[in-house]
Every structure is written in C-alpha cells, then in structure tokens.
N, C-alpha and C positions, 0 to 999 in steps of 0.2 A: 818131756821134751823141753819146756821152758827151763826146768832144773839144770837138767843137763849141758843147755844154750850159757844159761847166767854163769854158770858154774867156769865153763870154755870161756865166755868173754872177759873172767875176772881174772884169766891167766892160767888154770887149772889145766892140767892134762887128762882128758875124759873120754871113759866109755860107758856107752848107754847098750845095756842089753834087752834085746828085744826079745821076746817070746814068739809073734807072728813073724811071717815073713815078708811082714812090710809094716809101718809105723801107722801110730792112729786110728785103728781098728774102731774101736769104741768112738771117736770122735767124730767120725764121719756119719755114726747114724743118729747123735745128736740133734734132737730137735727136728727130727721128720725130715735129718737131712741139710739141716738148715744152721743148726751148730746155736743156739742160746748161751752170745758168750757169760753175759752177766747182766747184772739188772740194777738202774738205780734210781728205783725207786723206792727201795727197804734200805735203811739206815744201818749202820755197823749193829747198835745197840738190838735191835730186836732179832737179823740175822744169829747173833750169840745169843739170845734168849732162846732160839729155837733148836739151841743144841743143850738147852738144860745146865746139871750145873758143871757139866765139863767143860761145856761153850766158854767159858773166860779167858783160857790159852788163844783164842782166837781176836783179840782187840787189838795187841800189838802186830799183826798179821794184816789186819783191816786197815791200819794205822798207817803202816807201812806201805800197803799195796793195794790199794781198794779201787772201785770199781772203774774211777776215771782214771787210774792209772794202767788197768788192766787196756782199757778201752784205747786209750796214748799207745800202747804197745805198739795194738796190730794196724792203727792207723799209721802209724812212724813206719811200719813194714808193708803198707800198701795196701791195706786192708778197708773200704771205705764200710761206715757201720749205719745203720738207722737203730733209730730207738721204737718201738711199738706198743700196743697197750700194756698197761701195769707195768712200765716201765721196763720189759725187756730188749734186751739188745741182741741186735743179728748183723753178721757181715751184708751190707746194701744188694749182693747180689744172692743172697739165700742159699749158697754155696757153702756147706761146710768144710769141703777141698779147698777155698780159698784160705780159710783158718789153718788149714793143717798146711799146706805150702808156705805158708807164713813162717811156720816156725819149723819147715824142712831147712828152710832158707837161713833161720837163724843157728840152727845145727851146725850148717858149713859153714856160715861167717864164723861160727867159735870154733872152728877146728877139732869137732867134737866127731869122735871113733864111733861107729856104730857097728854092731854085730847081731843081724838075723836070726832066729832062729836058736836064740840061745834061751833055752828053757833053766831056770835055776832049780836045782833040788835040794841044797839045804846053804844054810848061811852060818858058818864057823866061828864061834868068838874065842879071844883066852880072855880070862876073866869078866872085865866089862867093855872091853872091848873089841868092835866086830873084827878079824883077822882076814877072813876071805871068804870067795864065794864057789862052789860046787857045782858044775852043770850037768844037767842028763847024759851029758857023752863023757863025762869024768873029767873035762877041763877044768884047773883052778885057777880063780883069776883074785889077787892081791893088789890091796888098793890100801891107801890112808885114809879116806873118809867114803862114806857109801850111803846111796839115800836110796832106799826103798820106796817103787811107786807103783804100787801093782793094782791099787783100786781094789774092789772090796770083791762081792761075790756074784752082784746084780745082774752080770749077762756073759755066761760062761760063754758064749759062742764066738764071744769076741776075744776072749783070753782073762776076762773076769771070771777065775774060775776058783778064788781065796786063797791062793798061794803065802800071800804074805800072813793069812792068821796062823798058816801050818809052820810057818818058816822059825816066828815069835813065840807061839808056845811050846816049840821045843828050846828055845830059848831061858826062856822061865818067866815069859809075862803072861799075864792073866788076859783070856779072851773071852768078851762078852759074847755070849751066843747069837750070830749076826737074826735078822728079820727083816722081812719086807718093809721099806719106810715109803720109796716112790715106785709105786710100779701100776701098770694098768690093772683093771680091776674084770672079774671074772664074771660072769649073767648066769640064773641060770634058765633065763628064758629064752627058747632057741630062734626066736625070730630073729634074733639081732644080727645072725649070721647072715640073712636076707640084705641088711642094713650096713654089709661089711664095707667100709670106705668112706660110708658118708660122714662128712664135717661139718658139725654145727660154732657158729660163732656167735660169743656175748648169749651163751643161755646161761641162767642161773643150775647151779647142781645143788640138791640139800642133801644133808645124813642124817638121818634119823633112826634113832634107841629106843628101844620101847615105847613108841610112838611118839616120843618128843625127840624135837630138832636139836641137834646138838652144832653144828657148822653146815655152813652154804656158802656159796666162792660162785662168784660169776667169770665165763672166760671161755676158750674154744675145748670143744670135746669132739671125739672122732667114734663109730664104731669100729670095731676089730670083731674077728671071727667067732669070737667064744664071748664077747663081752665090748668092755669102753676104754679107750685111752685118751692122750691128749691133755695139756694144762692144767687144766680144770679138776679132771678127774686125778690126775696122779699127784696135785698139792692134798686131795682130799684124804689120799687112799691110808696115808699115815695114819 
C-alpha cells in the first residue's frame, strides 16, 4: 500500500492487485491487534546485522527511510503514536485499523486503482525484463514497472500463503528454503491450555541447550492454546 500510494503521488498511473477481498488482512492482526509500527530503539547498524551477511542492501533503505520518518508519515495522516517499552511504537489508540485507514486514505489521495480479488498465477518476463502479469481468471494485465509485495509464507490465512517464491523460481532465481524465524512457540505440556489467554508483563524468558543458557530477553509473553506467544517469546523463537 505505501508502494503503491508513493508510486500515485509521484505521478504514476497505478494498480495495486489485491488477493483478499479487501486490503490489509495481515496488518490488522499485527501486534495483538494493535499494529507495532516500528521501534527506535535499535539503530540501523545492528537491525542489518540481524539479517546476516545479505543485511547490507538494507543501509541505504534505513538511510533513506528510517524509523522517524516512518513515524512522520502516519502522524502527517492523522495517526497519533506513543512509543512503549524497548522502544516500540503503536498508533496512541492501539487500533491497528487506524494504520490501515491511514494509508486507505493515501491510496485515494494518489489516485491509485485497486482491484479485489485479483489472485496472480504467474508473472511473464522476455528476457530480463518483467512483461506482464497472469491472473486465476486468465486476465492479463501489462505495465512498465511492477513491484512484487506478497510477504513471505508466515500466515497463509491471511493470503501469506509464498506465492511470490513460486512466481521467482520459475523465473530463474534461486530460493532459499523459507523457516520459521518469528513465530510462537509450541509446549508440550498440556496445562498451558488451562492457562490460554493469560499475559504476563516484564518476565524474563531464557533458552537453554544442553543445559547451558544460551539467550534470555525480558518483555511481555501471553499463553495460547497449544503453547506461548507474545514479544518475548517470538524475538526468542529464531
């Protein structure tokens, strides 16, 4: 959505194809609901350390756009924010619908076309570059530039369901075999299901290998049904 907004306000002619049948799926259950837009309290330099050694393409990105610019955005669109422990940031009314009307709002300011329901099934190049795009009902749609934003594999029920890794290797690039990096983590002690809902704040969580601690992260942790989720638990779970 931001892509597609910046894209309209710099004079482009745009359309944003949507898979759901309605915008933001994924964004609305961000952060329990509450939408974490960014955090600044980790610096560019260590953020790209945490992406290993691909992380470097990410500086001029940070450089560019980083987190108090992020934050200027959606206050300039009406969006009031607080900042919270360890430096995270949330829209003031813990409303993640306010995030996403924010930039429903910048869609129609840029004049940007949207279409529903428009599932992609392959993405066409001649040589290197892209030519068009394919949809499930055999529409094709032709463009001069095209930005792929499908998000990875992490929550098929939202429409994360890896389209974009099936799209690029029939392309001819090489795809890393995705893994769990953030996700809650599973028990297999069954009480916890007893314990389904409860939120703990500011407890320390440790990981330990072979009987030695290997990381511990202080922060809020929740039960879920099968297991834990929550901050704490899912910076761990990598």
């Amino acid at each position: 959505m931001m892509a597609a907004g910046r894209a309209g306000e710099r004079g482009a002619r745009v359309l944003l194809l949507e898979k759901n049948i309605d915008l933001g799926v994924k964004l609305l259950v961000t952060g329990h609901g509450r939408c974490n837009l960014t955090n600044i309290a980790v610096d560019a330099k260590p953020m790209v350390d945490a992406y290993g050694k691909n992380g470097k393409f990410l500086f001029s990105s940070f450089h560019r756009f980083g987190a108090e610019d992020l934050m200027n955005f959606f206050k300039n669109r009406g969006v009031a924010i607080k900042i919270e422990y360890n430096g995270r940031v949330f829209p003031k009314s813990d409303k993640a619908g306010d995030v996403l009307n924010a930039l429903r709002n910048y869609l129609l300011e840029s004049k940007v076309e949207i279409r529903f329901g428009a599932e992609v099934k392959e993405i066409v190049s001649v040589g290197k570059k892209l030519e068009k795009i394919i949809l499930a009902n055999g529409d094709e749609v032709f463009a001069d530039n095209f930005i792929v934003s499908t998000g990875g594999l992490s929550y098929p029920v939202t429409g994360s369901t890896g389209d974009g890794y099936k799209w690029f290797k029939k392309l001819g690039h090489t795809i890393a075999s995705p893994r769990p990096a953030l996700t809650p983590v599973v028990v297999k002690e069954k009480f916890v299901k007893e314990l389904e809902g409860l939120s703990l704040k500011n407890v320390e969580i440790s990981v330990f290998k072979e009987g030695k601690k290997v990381d511990g992260k202080i922060g809020e942790a929740i039960f879920t049904a099968d297991g834990m989720s929550g901050p704490v638990i899912i910076n761990l779970s990598n």
